[in-house]
C-alpha positions as CSV (number, residue, x, y, z in Angstrom):
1,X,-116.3,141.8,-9.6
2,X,-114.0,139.1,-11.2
3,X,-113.2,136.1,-9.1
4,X,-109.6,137.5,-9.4
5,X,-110.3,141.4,-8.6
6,X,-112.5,139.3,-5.5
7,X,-108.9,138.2,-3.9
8,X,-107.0,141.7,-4.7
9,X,-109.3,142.9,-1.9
10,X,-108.7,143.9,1.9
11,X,-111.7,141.9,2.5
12,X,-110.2,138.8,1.0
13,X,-106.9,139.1,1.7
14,X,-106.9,139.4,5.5
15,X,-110.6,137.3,5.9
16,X,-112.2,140.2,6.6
17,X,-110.4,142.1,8.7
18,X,-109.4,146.0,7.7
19,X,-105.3,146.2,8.9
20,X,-104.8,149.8,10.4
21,X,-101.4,150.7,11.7
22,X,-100.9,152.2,15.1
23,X,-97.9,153.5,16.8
24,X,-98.0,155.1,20.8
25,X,-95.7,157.4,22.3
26,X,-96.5,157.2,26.2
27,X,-94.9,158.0,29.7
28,X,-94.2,154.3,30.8
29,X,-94.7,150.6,29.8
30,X,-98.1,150.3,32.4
31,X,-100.9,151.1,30.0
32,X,-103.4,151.7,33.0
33,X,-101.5,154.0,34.8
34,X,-99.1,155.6,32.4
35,X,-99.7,158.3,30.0
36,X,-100.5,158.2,26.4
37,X,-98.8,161.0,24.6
38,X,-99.1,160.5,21.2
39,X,-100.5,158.2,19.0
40,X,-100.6,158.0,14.9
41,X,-103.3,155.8,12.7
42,X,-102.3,154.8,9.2
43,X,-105.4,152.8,7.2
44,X,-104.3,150.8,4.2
45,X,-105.5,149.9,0.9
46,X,-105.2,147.6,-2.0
47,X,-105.2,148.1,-5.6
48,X,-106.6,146.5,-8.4
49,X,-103.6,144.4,-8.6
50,X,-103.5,143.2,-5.1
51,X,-100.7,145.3,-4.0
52,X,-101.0,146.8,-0.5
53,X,-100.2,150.4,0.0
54,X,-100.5,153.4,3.0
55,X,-104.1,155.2,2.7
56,X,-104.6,158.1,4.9
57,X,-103.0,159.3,8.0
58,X,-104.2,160.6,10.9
59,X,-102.0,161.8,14.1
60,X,-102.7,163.2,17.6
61,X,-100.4,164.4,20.0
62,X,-102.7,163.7,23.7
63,X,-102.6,165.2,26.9
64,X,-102.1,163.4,29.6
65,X,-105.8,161.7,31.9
66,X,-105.5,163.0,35.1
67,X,-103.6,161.3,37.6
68,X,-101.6,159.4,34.6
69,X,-97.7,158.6,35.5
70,X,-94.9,160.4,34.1
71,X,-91.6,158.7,34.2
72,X,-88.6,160.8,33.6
73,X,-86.8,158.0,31.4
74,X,-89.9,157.7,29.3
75,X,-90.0,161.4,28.4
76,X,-86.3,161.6,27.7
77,X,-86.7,158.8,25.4
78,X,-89.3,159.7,23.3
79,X,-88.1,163.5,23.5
80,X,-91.3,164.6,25.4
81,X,-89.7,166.9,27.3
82,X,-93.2,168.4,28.7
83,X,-96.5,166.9,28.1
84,X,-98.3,170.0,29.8
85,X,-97.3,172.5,26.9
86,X,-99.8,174.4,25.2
87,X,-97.0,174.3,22.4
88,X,-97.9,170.4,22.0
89,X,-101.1,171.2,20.8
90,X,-102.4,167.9,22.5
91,X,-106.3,166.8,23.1
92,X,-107.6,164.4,24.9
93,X,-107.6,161.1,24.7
94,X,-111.4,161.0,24.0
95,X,-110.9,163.3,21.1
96,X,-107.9,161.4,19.5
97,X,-109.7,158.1,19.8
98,X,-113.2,159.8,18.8
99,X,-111.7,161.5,15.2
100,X,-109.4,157.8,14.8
101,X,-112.3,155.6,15.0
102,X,-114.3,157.7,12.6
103,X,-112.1,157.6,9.8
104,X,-111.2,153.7,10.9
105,X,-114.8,153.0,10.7
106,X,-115.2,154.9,7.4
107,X,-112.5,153.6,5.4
108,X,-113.5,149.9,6.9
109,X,-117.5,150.3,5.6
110,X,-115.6,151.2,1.9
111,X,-113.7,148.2,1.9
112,X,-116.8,146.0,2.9
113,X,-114.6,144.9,6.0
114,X,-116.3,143.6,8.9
115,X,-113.9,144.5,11.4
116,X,-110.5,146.6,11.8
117,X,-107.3,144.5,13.4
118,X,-104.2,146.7,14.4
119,X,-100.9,146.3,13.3
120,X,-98.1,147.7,15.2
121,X,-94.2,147.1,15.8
122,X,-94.1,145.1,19.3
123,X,-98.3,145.2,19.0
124,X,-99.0,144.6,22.7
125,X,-97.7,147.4,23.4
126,X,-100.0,149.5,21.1
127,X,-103.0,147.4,21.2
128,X,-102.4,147.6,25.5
129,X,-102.3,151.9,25.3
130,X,-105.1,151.8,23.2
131,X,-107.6,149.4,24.5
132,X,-107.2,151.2,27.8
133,X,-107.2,154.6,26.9
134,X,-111.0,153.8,25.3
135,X,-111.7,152.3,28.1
136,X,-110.9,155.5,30.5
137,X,-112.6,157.7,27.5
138,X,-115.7,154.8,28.2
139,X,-115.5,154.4,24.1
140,X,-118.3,151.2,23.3
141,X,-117.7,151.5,19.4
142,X,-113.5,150.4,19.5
143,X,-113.4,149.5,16.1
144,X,-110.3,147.6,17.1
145,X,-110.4,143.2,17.5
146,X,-110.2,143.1,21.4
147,X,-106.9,140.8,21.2
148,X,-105.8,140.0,17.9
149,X,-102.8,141.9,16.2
150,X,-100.4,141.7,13.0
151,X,-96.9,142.7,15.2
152,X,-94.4,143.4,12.5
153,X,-91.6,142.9,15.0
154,X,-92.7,138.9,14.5
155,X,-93.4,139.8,11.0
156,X,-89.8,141.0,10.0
157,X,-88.3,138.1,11.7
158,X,-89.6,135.7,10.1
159,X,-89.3,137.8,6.7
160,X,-86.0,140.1,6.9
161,X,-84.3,138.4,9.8
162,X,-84.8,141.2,12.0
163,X,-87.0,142.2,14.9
164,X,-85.6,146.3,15.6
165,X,-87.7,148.5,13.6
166,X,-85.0,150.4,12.5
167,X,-83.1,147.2,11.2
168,X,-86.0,145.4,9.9
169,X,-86.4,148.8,7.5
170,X,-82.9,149.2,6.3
171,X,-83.3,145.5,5.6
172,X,-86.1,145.6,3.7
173,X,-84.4,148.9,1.7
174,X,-86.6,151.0,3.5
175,X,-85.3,154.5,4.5
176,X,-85.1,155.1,8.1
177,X,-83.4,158.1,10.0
178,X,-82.8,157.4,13.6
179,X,-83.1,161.2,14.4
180,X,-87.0,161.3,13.1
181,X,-87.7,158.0,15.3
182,X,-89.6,157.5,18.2
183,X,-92.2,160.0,16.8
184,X,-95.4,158.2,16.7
185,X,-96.3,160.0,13.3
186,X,-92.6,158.7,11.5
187,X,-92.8,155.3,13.1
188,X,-96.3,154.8,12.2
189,X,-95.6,155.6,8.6
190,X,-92.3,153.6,8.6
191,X,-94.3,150.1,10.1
192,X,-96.7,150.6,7.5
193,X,-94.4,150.9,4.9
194,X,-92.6,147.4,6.3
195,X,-96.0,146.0,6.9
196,X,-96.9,146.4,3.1
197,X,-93.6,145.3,2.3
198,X,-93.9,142.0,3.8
199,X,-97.3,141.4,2.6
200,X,-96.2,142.4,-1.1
201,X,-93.4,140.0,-0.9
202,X,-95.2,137.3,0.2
203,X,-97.1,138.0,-3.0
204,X,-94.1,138.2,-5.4
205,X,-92.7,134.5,-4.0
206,X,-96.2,133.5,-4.5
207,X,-97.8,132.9,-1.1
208,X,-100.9,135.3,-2.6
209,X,-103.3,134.4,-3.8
210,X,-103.8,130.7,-2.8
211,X,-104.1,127.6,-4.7
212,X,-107.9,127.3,-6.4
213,X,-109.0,125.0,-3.9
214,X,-107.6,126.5,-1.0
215,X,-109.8,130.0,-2.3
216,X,-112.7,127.6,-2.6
217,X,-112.9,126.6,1.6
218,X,-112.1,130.1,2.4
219,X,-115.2,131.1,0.6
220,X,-117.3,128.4,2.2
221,X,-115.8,129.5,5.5
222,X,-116.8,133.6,5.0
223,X,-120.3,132.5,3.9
């Protein structure tokens, strides 16, 4: 591979890390006691060119652990109405971690990655639901960095001048329906097509790739 096809890599581009995006629709902002309802993985890749671009989706809606916390406002918000349906079609939380990690993992050995970071809208949030959820499913391979995040609510501010997902899309001349939101599937795929966005901007100003010598430490540092 050409020193240039090298830097139009996942691998290079974000030191290593393999950037999937997550989006959580639970019963409440306590991630230990509230429960998580729905959750949505889009992986990412790059192509020859170095331009990022969504990969393959994979979406969940969960049932809720037992003895989880249901707040009323929660469910009227995110238009849960009831978690217990059969109509849902929900699994477990060990399930919808199990199949996400195994297509995280896969995707992440193909792009020679050594490690998957999350990106999310508000990512605490996300990273918070899901970290704990593995931990109540006793998960040990959370392919997931323990504390690191992109959040493209920080991300959009800084690039589009806005922090609300919804206004950070429209900014960036990305379609965004109000009606489809707050579906973990639509805003999963809506963050990754901001995420991508702002990382393909950054490229067209020409923030990517970096001056030669600033390439040549970053390879010292990764070997």
């Amino acid at each position: 591979m050409s020193e240039q096809n090298e830097l139009n890599t996942l691998k290079s581009r974000f030191r290593g890390y393999f950037p999937v995006v997550i989006d959580v629709e639970t019963a409440g902002f306590n991630a230990k006691t509230d429960a998580l309802l729905e959750i949505c993985a889009v992986t990412l890749q790059m192509d020859e060119d170095g331009w990022l671009k969504p990969a393959s989706t994979i979406h969940f809606h969960v049932a809720p652990f037992e003895g989880a916390v249901l707040h009323k406002e929660a469910l009227e918000f995110n238009g849960i109405r009831d978690p217990f349906s059969p109509l849902r079609g929900a699994v477990s939380e060990e399930t919808a971690l199990k199949e996400i990690y195994k297509q995280i993992r896969k995707e992440q050995k193909t792009a020679d990655c050594s490690r998957a970071i999350m990106v999310a809208h508000n990512a605490n949030f996300d990273h918070s639901f899901v970290m704990e959820a593995s931990e109540r499913a006793r998960l040990k391979r959370n392919p997931f960095h323990p504390f690191a995040t992109f959040d493209t609510a920080a991300l959009s501010g800084l690039a589009f001048g806005q922090t609300v997902l919804a206004k950070a899309c429209k900014t960036a001349g990305i379609a965004f329906d109000n009606k489809e939101a707050h579906s973990a599937l639509y805003d999963t795929e809506r963050t990754a097509e901001l995420f991508c966005e702002i990382v393909n901007k950054w490229k067209k100003l020409g923030g990517w790739p970096l001056f030669e010598s600033q390439t040549e430490e970053i390879d010292k540092s990764q070997n």
